[in-house]
PLY file of the C-alpha trace (Angstrom):
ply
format ascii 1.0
element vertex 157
property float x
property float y
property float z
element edge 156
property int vertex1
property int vertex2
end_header
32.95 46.05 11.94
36.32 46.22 10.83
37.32 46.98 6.92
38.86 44.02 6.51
35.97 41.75 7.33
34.00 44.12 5.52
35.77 43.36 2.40
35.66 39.87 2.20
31.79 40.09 2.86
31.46 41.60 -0.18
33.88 39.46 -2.20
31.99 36.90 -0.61
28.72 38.17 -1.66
29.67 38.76 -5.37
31.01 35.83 -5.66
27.91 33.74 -4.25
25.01 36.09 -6.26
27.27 35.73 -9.45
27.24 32.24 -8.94
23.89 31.72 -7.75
22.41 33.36 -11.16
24.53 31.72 -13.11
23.17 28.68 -11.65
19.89 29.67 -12.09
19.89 30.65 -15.70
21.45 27.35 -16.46
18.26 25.65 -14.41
15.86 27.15 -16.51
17.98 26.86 -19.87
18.07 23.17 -19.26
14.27 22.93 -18.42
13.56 24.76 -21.33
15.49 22.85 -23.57
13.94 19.29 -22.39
10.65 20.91 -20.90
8.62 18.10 -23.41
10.62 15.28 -22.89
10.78 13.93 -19.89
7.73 15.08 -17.94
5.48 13.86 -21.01
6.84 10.29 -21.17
6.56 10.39 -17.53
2.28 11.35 -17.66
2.42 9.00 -20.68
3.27 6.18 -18.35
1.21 7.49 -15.26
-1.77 7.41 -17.48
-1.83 4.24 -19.36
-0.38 1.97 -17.29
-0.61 3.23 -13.69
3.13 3.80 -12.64
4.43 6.95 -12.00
7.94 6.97 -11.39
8.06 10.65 -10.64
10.89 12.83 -11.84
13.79 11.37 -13.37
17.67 11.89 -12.53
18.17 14.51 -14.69
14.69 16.74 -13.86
15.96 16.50 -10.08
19.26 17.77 -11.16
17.60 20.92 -12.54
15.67 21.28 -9.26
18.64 20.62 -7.67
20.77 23.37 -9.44
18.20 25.35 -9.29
17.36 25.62 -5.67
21.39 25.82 -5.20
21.30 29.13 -7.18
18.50 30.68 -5.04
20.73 29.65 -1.75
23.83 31.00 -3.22
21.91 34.17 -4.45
20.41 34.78 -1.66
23.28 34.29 0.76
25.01 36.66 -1.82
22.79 39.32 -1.44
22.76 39.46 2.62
26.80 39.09 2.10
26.61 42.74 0.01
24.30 44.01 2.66
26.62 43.14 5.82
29.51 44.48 3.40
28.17 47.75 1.81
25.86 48.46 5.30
27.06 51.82 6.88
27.81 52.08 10.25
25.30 53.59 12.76
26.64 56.80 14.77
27.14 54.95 18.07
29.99 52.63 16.11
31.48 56.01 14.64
31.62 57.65 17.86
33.60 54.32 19.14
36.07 54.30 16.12
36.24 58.36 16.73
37.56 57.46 20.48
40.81 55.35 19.09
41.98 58.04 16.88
45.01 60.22 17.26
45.59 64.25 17.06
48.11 65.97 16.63
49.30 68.43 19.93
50.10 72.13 18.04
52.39 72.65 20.50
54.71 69.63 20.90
53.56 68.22 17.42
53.19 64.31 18.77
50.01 62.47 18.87
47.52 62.43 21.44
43.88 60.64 21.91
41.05 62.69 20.03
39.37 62.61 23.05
41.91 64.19 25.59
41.65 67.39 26.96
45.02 67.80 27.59
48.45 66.86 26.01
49.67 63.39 27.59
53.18 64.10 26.61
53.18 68.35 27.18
50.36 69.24 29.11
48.56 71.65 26.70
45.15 72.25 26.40
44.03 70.65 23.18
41.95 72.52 20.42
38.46 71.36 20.76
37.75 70.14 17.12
34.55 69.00 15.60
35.73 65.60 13.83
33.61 63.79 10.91
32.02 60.66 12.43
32.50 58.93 9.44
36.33 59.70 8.26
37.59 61.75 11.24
38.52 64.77 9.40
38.18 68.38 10.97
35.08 70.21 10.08
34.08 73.81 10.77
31.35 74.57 13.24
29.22 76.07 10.82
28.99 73.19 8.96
26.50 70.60 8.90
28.25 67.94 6.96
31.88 66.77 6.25
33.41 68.15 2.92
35.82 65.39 2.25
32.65 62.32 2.59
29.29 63.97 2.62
28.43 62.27 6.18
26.83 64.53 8.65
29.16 67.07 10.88
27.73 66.38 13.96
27.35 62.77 16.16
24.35 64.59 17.91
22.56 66.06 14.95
18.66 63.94 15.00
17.67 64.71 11.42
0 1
1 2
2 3
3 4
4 5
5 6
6 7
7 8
8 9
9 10
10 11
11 12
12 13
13 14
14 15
15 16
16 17
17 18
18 19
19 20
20 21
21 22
22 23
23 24
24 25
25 26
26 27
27 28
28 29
29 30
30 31
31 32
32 33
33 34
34 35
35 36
36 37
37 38
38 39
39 40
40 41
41 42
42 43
43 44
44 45
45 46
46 47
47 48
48 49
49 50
50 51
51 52
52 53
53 54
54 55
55 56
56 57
57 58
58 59
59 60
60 61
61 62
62 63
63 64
64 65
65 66
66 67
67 68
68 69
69 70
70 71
71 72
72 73
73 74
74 75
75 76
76 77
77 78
78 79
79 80
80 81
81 82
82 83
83 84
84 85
85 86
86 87
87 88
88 89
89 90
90 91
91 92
92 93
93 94
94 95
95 96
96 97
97 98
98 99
99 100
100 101
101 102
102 103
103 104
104 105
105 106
106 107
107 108
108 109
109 110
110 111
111 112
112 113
113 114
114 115
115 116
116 117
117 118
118 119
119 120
120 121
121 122
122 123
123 124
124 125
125 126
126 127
127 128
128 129
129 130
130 131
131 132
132 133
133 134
134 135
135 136
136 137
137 138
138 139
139 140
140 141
141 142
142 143
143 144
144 145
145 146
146 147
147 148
148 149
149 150
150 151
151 152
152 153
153 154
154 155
155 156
């Protein structure tokens, strides 16, 4: 997944959960701030005279807002996933594939996966890349020093 669409998932998502509990917390303000009203002259009727007229306008608005929060909350929350979610190693190994090196002989740029030079014919360095920022690591290590991710694409644990 590209960066770009990565960011505006998680624009995307903050704005919806901020939202979304906003919306909720003014729900249950409301409800608590009318919780007698309403629903008792609604029983009142229900019981003496037989009519229930079920919830008025203004209780539905506060389900209503309510259940909109939880939506947007929700839908918030798998926004931040899609946008903080790291990539799996198959998708770094792909992005590793489109980057460039640089040839220490003719100093121009080459595909990180070439053997050879494209534009000089020289055998490239073999170079253990980060899978997750593409910078060189040693060897002997087992995980990039620049981002923390592991050195190797083919490491299991």
């Amino acid at each position: 997944m590209n960066t770009n669409k990565k960011k505006g998932f998680k624009i995307a998502g903050w704005i919806c959960l901020v939202v979304g509990i906003i919306l909720i917390i003014s729900a249950i303000s409301q409800a608590n701030s009318c919780a007698g009203q309403f629903s008792q002259f609604s029983r009142g009727l229900s019981n003496s005279w037989g009519y229930d007229p079920g919830p008025s306008d203004y209780e539905k608005s506060i389900i209503f807002t309510s259940v909109l929060g939880w939506v947007l909350a929700i839908s918030g929350g798998i926004l931040l996933y899609l946008g903080y979610k790291k990539e799996t190693n198959e998708n770094a190994s792909a992005r590793i594939a489109n980057w460039k090196i640089r040839c220490e002989k003719c100093d121009r740029l080459t595909d990180s996966t070439a053997v050879f030079c494209e534009h000089c014919g020289e055998k490239i360095a073999e170079k253990n890349l980060c899978p997750n920022c593409g910078s060189e690591i040693s060897k002997s290590s087992a995980f990039c020093m620049k981002c923390g991710q592991r050195g190797r694409l083919d490491c299991k644990e």
